[in-house]
C-alpha positions, 0 to 999 in steps of 0.5 A: 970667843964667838959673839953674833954683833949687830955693830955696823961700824965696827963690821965695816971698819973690818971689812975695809982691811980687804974691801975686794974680799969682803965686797958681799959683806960690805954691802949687806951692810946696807938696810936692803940686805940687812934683815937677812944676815948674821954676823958671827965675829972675834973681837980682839981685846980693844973691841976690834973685830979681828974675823966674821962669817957671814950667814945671809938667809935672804935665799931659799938655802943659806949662804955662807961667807967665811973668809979669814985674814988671820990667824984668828980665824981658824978659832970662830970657825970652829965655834962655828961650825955646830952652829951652821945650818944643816944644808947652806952654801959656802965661799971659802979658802981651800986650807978651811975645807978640813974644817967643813968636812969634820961635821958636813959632806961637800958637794964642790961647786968649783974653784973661783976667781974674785976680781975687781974692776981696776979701770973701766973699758967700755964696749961700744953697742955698735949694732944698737941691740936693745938694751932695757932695764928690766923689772918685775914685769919681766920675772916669768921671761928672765926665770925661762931664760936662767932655766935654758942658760944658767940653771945654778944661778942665784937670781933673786927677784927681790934685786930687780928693786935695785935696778940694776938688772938690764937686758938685751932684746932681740926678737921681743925676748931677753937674749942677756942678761946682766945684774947684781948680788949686791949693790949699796950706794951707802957703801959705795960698793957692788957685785955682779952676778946672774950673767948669761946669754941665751944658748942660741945667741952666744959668741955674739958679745952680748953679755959684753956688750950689756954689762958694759952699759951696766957699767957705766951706771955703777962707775958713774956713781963711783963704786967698787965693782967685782964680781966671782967667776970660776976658775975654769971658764975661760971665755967669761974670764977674757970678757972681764978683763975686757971691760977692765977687771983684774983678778984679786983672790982665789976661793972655793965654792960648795954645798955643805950638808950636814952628815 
């Protein structure tokens, strides 16, 4: 039976089964993130949650979590599904599709990898680019340069609060970039996110570089650390594992409207 909870314990407990999948929820579990997430689950007869879709409405269309790691969750889904807005994101397994297109007409946004980073190799800066961390100050230049290099991004300014956007300058402007969806020192957990480079300036190392020096602030405080790219991008792929990440599960990502 499908309940909305609130029950921060018993959310985490379920979530620390796949602390890799469940790394978004995990630290939306965090007060910052809080106020904009719904947590639709299954208890099992103990009060044990058994599956949770997560709905975040923090952005402009609401995203969609809905991983399931039983044979329960095929059941809350399909409570679910009339009850999901008209228009929202969605990361999900591929054999949930179905489901999804019963009520709603998909626009594929790609198949993607998530991965964990296993042991951290740092990449020196060995030419000494500029890296700052970047604030509110810097919103109207990091919103130009996601327009020019990554114009799918999901780059919300409220994150810049966290700290943990940092950028390199060449010429007196942000070249790369590199950030997170989530980061939670309560959960000890982060993902990174709206990483890109200026088009003139790739092939440089750049965005390697940068993320490297994030990396150093995330580990320091002994975080799980992952991060979702697609599946298809092969050069973002070999600068992960680069810096020490391993690939962990594979997922689908789509925009569902309601037909």
């Amino acid at each position: 039976m499908l309940i909305f909870t609130t029950d921060k314990p018993r959310l985490q407990h379920h979530f620390e089964k796949d602390k890799v999948l469940f790394s978004y929820h995990l630290g939306d579990l965090d007060d910052f993130y809080w106020d904009n997430c719904q947590w639709a689950v299954d208890y099992a007869d103990r009060a044990r949650i058994e599956e949770c879709i997560l709905i975040y409405t923090g952005c402009k269309v609401p995203s969609i979590m809905a991983f399931g790691v039983s044979e329960r969750f095929d059941g809350l889904l399909e409570q679910m599904i009339p009850l999901m807005p008209p228009k929202f994101y969605c990361h999900f397994f591929k054999n949930s599709r179905k489901k999804f297109l019963d009520a709603f007409k998909e626009s594929s946004l790609g198949s993607f990898y998530k991965m964990q980073l296993q042991t951290f190799h740092k990449v020196e800066n060995k030419d000494g680019h500029n890296i700052v961390q970047l604030d509110k100050t810097h919103i109207p230049e990091l919103e130009s340069l996601y327009e020019r290099a990554y114009p799918e991004n999901y780059f919300i300014e409220k994150m810049l609060e966290t700290g943990k956007y940092y950028g390199v300058i060449i010429d007196n402007k942000i070249v790369s970039v590199t950030g997170v969806h989530v980061d939670s020192d309560k959960y000890k957990v982060a993902v990174l996110g709206n990483i890109t480079t200026d088009p003139e300036y790739r092939g440089k190392g750049l965005a390697t570089i940068v993320t490297s020096h994030l990396l150093e602030k995330l580990t320091a405080d002994e975080k799980l650390v992952c991060l979702n790219v697609r599946s298809d991008n092969p050069a973002a792929i070999a600068s992960y594992k680069k810096l020490g990440f391993v690939k962990v599960h594979d997922y689908e990502e789509s925009l569902f409207e309601l037909k």
